[in-house]
BAVEXLUM-236219 format. One record per residue: residue in three letters; x, y, z of N, C-alpha, C in turn. Coordinates in steps of 0.1 Angstrom, whole numbers, padded with zeros to 4 digits, always signed. Each point is the difference from the previous one (the first is absolute). Layout:
<lolos>
ALAXYZXYZXYZ
...
</lolos>
This chain:
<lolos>
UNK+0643+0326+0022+0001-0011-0010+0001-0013+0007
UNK-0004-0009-0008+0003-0013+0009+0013-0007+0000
UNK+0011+0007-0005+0016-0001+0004+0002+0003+0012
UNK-0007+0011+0005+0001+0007+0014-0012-0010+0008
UNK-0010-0006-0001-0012+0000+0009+0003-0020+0002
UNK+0006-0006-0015+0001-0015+0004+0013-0004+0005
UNK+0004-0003+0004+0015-0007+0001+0005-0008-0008
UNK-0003+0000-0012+0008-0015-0012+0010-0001+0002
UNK+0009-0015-0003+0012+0003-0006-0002+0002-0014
UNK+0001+0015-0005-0003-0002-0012+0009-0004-0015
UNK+0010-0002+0009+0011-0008-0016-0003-0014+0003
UNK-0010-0008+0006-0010-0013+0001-0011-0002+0001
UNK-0009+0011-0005-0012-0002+0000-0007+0000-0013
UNK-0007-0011+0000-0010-0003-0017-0013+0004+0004
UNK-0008+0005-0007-0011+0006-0003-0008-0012-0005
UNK-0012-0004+0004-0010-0004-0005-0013+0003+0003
UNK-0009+0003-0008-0014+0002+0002-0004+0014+0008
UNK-0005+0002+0011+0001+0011+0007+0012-0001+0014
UNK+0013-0010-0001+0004-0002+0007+0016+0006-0005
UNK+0006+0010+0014+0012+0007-0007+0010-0013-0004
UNK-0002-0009+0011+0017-0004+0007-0009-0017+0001
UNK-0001-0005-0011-0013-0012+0002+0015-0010+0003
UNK+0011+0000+0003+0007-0017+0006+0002+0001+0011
UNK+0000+0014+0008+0000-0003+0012-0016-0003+0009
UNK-0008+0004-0006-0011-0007-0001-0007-0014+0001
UNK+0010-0007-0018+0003-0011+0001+0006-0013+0009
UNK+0010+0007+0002+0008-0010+0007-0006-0003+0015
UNK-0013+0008+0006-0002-0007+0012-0010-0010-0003
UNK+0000-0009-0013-0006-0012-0004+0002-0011+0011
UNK+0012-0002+0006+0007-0005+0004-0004-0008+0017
UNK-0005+0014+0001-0008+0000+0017-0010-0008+0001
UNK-0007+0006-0015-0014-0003-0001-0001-0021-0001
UNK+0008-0003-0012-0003-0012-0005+0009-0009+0014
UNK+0011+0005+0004+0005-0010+0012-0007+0002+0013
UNK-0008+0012+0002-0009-0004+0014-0014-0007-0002
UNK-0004-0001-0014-0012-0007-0004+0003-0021+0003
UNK+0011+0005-0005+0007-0017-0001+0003-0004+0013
UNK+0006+0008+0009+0000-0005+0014-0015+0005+0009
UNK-0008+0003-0004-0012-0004+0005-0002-0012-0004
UNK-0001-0004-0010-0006-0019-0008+0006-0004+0008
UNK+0018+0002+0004+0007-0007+0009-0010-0008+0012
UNK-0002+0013+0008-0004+0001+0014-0015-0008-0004
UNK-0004+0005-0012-0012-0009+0004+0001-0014-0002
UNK+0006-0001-0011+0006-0017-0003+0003-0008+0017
UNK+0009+0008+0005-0001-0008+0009-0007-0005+0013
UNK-0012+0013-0002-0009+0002+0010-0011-0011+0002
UNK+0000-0002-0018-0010-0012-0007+0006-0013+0004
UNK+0012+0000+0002+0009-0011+0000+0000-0008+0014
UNK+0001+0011+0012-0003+0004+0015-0012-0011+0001
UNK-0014+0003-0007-0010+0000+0002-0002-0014-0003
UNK+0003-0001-0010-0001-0015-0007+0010-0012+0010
UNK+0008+0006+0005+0006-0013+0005+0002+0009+0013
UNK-0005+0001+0009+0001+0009+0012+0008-0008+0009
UNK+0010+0007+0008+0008-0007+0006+0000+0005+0014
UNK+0000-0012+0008+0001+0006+0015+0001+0011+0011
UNK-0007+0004+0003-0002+0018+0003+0013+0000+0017
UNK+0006-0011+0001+0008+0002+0011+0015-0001-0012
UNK+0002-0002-0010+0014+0000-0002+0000+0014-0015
UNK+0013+0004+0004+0006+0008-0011-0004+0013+0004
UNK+0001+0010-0008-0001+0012+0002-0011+0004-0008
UNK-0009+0008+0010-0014+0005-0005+0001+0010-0014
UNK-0009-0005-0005+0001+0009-0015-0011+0008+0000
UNK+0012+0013-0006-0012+0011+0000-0004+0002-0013
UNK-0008-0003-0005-0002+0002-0017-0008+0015+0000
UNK-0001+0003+0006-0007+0019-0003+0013+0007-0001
UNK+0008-0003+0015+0011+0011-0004+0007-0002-0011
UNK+0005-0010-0006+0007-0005-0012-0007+0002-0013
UNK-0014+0000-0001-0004+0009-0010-0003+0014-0004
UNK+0000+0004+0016+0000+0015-0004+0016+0006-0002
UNK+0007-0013+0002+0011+0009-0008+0006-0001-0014
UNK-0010-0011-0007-0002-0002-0016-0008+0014-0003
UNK-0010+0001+0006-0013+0010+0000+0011+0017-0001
UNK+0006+0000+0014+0007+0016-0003+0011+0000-0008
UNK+0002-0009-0006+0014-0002-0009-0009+0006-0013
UNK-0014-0006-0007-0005+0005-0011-0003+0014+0003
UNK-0008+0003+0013+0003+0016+0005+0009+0010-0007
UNK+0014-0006+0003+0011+0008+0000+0001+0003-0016
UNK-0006-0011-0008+0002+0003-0014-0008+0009-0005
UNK-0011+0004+0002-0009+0008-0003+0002+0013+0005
UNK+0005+0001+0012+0000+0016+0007+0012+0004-0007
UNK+0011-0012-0001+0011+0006-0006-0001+0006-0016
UNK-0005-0005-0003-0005+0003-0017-0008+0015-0002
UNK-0009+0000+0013-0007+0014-0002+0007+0008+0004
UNK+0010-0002+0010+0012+0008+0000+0008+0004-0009
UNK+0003-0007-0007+0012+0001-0018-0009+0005-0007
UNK-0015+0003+0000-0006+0010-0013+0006+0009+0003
UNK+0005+0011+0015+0003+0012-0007+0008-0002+0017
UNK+0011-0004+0003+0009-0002+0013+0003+0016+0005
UNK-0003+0003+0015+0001+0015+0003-0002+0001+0019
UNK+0003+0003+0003+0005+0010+0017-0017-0001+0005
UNK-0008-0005-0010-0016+0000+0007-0005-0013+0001
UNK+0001-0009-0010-0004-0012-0001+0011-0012+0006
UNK+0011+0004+0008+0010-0011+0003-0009-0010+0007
UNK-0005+0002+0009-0003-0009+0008-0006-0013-0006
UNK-0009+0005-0015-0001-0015-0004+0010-0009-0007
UNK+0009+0005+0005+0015-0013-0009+0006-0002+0012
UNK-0006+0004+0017+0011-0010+0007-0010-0001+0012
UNK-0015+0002-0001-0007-0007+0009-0003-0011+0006
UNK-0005-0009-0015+0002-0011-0001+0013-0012+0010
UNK+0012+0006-0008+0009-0003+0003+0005+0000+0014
UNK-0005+0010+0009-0002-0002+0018-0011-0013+0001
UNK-0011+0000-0006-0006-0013+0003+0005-0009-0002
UNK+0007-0001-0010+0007-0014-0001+0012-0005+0010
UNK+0007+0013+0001+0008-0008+0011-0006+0002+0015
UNK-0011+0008+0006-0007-0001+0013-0003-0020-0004
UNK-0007+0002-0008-0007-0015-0003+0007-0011+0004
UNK+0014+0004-0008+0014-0014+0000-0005-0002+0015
UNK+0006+0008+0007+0008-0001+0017-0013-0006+0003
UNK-0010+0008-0001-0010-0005+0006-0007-0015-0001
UNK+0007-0008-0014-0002-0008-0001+0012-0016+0007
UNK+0008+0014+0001+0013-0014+0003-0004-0001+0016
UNK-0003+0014+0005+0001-0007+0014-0015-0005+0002
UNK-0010+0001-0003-0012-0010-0003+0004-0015+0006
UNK+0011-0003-0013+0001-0015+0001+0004-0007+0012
UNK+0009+0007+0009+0000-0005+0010-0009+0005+0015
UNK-0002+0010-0005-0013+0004+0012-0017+0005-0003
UNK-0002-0017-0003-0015+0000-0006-0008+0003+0009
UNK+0002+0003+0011-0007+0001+0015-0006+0019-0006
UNK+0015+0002+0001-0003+0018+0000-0002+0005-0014
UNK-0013+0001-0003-0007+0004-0018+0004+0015+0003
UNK+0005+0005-0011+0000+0014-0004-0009+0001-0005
UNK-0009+0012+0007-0013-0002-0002-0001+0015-0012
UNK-0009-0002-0009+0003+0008-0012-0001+0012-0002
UNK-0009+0007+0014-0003+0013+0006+0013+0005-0001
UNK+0011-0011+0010+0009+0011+0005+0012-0002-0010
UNK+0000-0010-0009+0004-0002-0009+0004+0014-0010
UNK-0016-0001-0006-0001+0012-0007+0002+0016+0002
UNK-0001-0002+0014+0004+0016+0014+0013+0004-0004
UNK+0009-0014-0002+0015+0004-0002+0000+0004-0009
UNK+0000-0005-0014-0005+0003-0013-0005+0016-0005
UNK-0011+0002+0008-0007+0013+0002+0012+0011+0001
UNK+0007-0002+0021+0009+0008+0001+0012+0006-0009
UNK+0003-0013-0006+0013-0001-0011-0002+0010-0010
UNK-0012+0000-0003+0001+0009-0010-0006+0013-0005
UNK-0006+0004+0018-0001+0010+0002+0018+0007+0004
UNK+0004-0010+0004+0016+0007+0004+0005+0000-0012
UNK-0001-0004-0013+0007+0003-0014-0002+0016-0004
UNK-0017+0000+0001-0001+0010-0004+0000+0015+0009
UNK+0006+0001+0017+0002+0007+0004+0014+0002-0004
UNK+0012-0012-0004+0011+0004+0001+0002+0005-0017
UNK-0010-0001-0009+0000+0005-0012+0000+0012+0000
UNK-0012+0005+0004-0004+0010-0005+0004+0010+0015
UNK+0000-0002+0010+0006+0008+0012+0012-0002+0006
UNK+0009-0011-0003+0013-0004+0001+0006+0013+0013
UNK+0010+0001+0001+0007+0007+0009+0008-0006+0012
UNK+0005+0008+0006+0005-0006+0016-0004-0005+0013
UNK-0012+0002-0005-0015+0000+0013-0004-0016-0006
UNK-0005-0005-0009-0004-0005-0008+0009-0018+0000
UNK+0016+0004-0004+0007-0011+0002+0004-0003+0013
UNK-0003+0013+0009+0004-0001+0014-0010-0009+0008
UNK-0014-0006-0002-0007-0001+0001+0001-0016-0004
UNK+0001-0001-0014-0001-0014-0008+0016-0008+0007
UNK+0012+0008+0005+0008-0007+0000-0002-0006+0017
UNK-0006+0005+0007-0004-0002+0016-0010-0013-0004
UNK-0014+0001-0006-0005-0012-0004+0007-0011-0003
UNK+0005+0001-0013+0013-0012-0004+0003-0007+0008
UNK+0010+0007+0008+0007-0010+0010-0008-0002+0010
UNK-0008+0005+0006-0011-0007+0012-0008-0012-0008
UNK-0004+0001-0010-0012-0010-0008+0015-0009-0002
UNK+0010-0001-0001+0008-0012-0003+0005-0006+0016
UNK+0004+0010+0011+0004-0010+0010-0011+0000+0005
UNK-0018-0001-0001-0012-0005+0006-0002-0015-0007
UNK+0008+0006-0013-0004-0019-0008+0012-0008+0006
UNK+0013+0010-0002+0006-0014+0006-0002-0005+0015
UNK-0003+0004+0008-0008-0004+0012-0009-0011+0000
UNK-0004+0003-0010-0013-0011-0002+0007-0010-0006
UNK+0009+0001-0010+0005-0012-0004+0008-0009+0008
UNK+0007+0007+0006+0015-0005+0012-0015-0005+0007
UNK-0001+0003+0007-0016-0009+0010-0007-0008-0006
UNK-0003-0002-0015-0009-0007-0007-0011+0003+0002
UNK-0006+0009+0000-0010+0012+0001-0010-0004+0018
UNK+0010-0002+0005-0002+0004+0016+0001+0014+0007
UNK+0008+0011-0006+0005+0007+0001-0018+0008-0003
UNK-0001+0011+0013-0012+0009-0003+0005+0015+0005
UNK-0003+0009-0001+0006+0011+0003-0004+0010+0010
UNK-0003-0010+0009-0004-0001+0016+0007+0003+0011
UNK-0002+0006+0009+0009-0006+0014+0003-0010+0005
UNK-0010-0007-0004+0010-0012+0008+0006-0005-0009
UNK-0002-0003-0014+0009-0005-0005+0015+0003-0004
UNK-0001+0014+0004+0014+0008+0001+0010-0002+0018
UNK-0011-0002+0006+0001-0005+0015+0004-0015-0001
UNK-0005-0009-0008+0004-0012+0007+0017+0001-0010
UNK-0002+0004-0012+0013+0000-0006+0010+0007+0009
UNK+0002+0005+0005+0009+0003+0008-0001-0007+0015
UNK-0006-0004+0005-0003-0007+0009+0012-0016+0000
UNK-0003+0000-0017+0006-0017-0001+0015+0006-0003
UNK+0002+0012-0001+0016-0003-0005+0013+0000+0007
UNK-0003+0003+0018+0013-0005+0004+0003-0017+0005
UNK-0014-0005-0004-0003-0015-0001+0009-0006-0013
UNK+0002+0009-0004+0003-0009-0014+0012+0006-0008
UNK+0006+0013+0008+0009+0009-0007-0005+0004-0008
UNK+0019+0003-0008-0007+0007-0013+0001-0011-0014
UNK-0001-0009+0008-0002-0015-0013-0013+0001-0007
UNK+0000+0002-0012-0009+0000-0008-0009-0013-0001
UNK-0019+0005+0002-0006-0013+0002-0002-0008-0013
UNK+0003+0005-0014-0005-0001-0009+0014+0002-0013
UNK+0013+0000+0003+0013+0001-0007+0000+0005-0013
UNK-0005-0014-0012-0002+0005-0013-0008+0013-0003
UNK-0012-0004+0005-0013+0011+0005+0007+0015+0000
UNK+0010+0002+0010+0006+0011+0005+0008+0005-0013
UNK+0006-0010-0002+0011+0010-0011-0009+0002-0015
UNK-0006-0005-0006-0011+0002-0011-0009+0014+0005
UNK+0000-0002+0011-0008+0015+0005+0006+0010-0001
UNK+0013-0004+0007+0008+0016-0001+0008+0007-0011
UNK+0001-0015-0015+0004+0003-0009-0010+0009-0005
UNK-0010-0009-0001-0016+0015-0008-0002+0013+0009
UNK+0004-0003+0010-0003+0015+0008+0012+0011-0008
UNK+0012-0008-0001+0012+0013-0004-0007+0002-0013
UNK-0002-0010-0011-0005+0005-0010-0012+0011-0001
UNK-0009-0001+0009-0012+0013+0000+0010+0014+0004
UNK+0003-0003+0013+0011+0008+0003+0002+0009-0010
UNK+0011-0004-0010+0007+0005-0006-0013+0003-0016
UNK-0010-0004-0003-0010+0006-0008-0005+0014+0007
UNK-0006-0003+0014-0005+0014+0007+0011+0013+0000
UNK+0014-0004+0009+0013+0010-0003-0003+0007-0017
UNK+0002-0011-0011-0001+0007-0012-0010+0005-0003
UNK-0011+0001+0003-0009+0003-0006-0005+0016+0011
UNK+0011-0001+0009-0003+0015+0012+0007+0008-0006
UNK+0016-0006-0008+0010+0010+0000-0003+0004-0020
UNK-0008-0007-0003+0003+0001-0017-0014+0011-0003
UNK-0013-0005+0005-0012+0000+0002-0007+0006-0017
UNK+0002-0012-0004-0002-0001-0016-0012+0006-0002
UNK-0006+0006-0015-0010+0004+0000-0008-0016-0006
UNK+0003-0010-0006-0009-0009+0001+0002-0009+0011
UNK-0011+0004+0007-0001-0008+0013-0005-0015-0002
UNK-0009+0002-0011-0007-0016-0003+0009-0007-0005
UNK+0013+0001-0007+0005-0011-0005+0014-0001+0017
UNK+0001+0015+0005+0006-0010+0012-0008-0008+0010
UNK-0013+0005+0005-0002-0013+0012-0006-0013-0015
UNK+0001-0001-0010+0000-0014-0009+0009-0004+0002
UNK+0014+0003-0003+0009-0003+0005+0001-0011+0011
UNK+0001+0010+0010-0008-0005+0017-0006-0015+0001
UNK-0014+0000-0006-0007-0009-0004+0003-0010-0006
UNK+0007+0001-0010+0008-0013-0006+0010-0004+0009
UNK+0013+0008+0002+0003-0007+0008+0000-0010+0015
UNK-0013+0005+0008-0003-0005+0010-0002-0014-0006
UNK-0010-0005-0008-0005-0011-0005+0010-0004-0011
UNK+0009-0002+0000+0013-0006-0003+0004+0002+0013
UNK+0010+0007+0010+0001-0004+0013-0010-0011+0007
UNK-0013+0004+0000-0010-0015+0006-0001-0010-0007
UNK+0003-0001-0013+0004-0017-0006+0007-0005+0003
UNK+0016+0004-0004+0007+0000+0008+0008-0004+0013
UNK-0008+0010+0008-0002-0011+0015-0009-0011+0000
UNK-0014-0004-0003-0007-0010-0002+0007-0010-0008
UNK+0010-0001-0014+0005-0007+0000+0011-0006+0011
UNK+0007+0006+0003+0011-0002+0012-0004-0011+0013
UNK-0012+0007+0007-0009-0006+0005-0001-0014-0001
UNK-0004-0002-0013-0006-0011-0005+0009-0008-0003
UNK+0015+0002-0004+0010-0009-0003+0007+0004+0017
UNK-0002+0003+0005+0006-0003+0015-0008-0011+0008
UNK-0018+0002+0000-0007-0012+0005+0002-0010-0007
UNK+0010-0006-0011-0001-0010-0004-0010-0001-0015
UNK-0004+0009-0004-0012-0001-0009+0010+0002-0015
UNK-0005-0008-0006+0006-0003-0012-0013+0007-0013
UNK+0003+0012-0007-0013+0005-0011-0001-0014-0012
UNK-0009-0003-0004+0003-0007-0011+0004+0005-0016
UNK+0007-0009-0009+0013+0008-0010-0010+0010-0007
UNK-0011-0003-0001-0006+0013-0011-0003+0012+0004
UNK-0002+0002+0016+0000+0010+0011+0015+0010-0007
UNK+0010-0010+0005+0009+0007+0001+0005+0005-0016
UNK-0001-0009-0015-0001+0008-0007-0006+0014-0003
UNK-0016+0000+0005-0004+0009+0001+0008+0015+0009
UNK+0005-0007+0005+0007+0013+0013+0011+0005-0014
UNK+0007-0011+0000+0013+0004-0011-0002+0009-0010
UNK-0011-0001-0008-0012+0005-0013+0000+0012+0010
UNK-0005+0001+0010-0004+0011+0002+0009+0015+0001
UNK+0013-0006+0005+0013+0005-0002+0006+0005-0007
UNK+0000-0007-0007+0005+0003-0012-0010+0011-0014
UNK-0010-0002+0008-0008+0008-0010-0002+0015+0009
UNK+0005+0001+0014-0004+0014+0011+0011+0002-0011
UNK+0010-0001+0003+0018+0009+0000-0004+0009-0015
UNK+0001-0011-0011-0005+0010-0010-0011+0014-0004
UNK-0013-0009+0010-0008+0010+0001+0000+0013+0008
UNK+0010-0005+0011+0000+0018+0007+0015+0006-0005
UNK+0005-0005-0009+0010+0006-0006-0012+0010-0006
UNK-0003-0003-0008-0007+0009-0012-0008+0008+0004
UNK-0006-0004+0014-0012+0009+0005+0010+0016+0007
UNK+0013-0003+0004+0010+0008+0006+0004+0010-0014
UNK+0003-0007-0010+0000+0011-0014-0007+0002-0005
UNK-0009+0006+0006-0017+0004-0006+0003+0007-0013
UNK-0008+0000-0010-0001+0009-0007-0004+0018-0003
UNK-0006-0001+0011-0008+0013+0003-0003+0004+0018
UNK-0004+0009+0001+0001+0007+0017-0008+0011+0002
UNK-0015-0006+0002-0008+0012+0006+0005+0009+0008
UNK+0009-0007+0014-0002+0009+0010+0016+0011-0003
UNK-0001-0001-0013+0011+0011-0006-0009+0009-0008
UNK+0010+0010-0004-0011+0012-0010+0004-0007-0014
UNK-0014+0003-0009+0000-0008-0011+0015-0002-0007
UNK+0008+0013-0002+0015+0006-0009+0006-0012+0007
UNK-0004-0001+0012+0012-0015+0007-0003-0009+0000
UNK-0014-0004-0003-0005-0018+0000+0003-0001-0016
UNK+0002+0010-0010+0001-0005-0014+0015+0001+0001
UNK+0010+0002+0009+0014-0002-0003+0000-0016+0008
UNK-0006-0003+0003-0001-0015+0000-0003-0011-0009
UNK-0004+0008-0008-0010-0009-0012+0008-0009-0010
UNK+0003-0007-0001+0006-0012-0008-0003-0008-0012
UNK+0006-0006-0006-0006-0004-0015-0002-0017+0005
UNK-0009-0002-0005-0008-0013-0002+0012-0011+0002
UNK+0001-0009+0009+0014-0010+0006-0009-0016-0009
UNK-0011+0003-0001-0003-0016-0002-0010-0006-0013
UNK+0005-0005-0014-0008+0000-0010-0008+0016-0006
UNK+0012+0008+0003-0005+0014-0001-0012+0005+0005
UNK-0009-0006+0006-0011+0003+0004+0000+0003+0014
UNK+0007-0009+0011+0001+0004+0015+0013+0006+0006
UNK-0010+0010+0008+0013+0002+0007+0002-0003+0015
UNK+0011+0007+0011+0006-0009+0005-0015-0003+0013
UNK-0008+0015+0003-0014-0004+0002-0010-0015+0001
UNK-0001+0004-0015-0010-0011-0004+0013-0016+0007
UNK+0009+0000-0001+0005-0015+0003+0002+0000+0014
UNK+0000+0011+0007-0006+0000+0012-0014-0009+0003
UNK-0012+0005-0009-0015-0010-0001+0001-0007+0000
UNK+0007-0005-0010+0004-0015-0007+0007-0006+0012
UNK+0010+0002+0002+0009-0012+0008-0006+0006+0016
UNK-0004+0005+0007-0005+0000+0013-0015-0009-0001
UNK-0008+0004-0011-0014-0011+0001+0007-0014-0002
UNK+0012-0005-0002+0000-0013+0000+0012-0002+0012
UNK+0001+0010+0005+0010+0001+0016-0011-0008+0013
UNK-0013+0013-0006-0006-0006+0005-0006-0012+0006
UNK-0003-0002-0015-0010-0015-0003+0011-0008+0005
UNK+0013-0001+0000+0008-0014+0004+0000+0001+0019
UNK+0000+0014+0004-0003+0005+0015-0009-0010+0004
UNK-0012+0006-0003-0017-0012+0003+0006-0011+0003
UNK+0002-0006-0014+0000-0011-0002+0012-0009+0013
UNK+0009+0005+0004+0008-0001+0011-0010+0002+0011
UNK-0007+0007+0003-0011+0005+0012-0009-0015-0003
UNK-0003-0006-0008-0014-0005-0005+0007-0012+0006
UNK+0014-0003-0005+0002-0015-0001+0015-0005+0010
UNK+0003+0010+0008+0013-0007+0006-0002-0004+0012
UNK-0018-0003+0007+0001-0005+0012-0004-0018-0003
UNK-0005-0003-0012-0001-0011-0007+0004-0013+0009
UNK+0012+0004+0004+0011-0012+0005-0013-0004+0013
UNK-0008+0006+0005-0004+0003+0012-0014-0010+0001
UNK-0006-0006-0014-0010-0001+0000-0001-0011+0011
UNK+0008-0010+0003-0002-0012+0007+0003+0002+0014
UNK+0003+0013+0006+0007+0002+0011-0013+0007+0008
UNK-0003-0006+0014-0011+0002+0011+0005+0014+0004
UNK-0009+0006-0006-0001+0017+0006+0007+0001+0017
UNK-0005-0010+0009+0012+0007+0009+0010-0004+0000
UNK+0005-0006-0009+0014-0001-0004+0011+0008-0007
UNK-0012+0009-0004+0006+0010-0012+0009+0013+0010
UNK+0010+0005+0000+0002+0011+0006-0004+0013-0004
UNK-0004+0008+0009-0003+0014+0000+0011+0010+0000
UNK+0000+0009-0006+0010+0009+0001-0002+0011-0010
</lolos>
């Protein structure tokens, strides 16, 4: 029966038309209309760029592709998510948190963009990562085990101290002999004084944090693997804002006030949203008897539950996210590119 085959919450699900559970459905409206609107954004200002084009030696280069494909995979996410909520199940997960790796591969990939316009992530290998990610969802779904996490948790932490390498060096760092040769070469020149201070401790704060995601995720080894490396994924990109903000109020860089409301907005609209997303209403990677002892009565205008305000308040977590990505290097427009710092 489809009590056993869908995962509803079914003390919140309304029926309309041929659709069982039509608000969870609904509610990814959300994605759809705020990544359409921050596309007009991105183009508004692209048109704006164009019309009054400003000096190609000052400010920080604008990428208007990457910034609209993340309007572009935000409407994505509303659609795959929706065909997911016709009938939510242990087969179809991957379209409710595919997306959602693009979007944050995308973030990072766009923040560090901004300061290293030199080195394009080029979209092959872009998408390679992308690719890999979610072929490792679906091994740790459906083949999960000891072999499996033992595997993903050895990646983790090599893929995090290769990035932070690159970052502490400001992507000088290659994974070469010599460049492991000259690094040790320079360090009884210099002790053990750190060349890069702030650098160093932002690094080793997000290392303990992966750290301690990999440890949990070896010793617990959940059967939904996709919402733990999402997890993962979110957090890194909050950790790299984060530090990029830091950065930027250490070099002196002042965001301008709508930037940083946007950051605020943005804040304030995560905390609520991964509250809700943490009291799911329902749980594929449980047997159906245990995802309906999850199931909950409608929290919002009787119609939503704690799910759907998951949709709701993360598509505008989002949208205020961007919009912080789109607009906090602003301060920068009048400032000669090699004046700008890298980091």
């Amino acid at each position: 029966s489809s009590r056993d085959f869908c995962y509803y919450n079914f003390l919140c699900a309304h029926p309309l038309g041929g659709l069982s559970d039509f608000n969870h459905v609904f509610s990814n409206v959300g994605y759809l209309a705020l990544g359409a609107l921050f596309m007009l954004q991105v183009r508004r200002r692209k048109l704006r760029r164009r019309r009054k084009p400003r000096h190609e030696e000052y400010g920080i280069p604008a990428h208007y592709g990457l910034l609209s494909s993340l309007g572009a995979a935000m409407m994505m996410v509303a659609l795959l998510s929706a065909s997911y909520h016709v009938c939510p199940n242990a087969l179809n997960f991957q379209f409710d948190t595919a997306f959602m790796y693009v979007l944050a591969v995308l973030s990072m990939v766009k923040i560090y963009q901004a300061r290293h316009a030199d080195v394009n992530a080029r979209a092959h290998a872009t998408f390679g990562v992308l690719a890999l990610l979610i072929a490792l969802v679906v091994w740790g779904v459906v083949g999960g085990g000891p072999l499996f996490w033992s595997v993903f948790t050895v990646l983790h932490v090599f893929t995090f101290l290769l990035l932070s390498l690159r970052i502490y060096y400001v992507g000088q760092f290659r994974l070469e002999k010599q460049s492991v040769q000259e690094a040790v070469a320079a360090l009884p020149s210099r002790g053990l004084r750190p060349l890069y201070a702030p650098r160093l401790v932002m690094l080793l704060i997000a290392n303990a944090v992966n750290w301690g995601f990999a440890l949990y995720g070896l010793f617990t080894q959940s059967a939904d693997f996709a919402g733990h490396l999402l997890s993962v994924l979110l957090c890194n990109t909050l950790l790299y804002m984060v530090f990029h903000l830091s950065m930027k109020l250490l070099h002196g860089e002042r965001p301008r006030w709508y930037a940083w409301l946007f950051l605020a907005a943005g804040a304030a609209t995560w905390m609520p949203a991964l509250y809700f997303f943490v009291s799911g209403s329902s749980d594929w990677s449980a047997t159906p008897a245990q995802s309906r002892e999850r199931n909950h009565e409608c929290r919002v205008l009787q119609f939503y539950d704690s799910h759907d305000l998951w949709h709701l308040l993360s598509a505008l977590a989002l949208y205020f996210t961007f919009n912080a990505l789109l607009t906090w290097d602003d301060g920068l427009a009048a400032v000669k590119r090699t004046d700008i710092a890298v980091f």
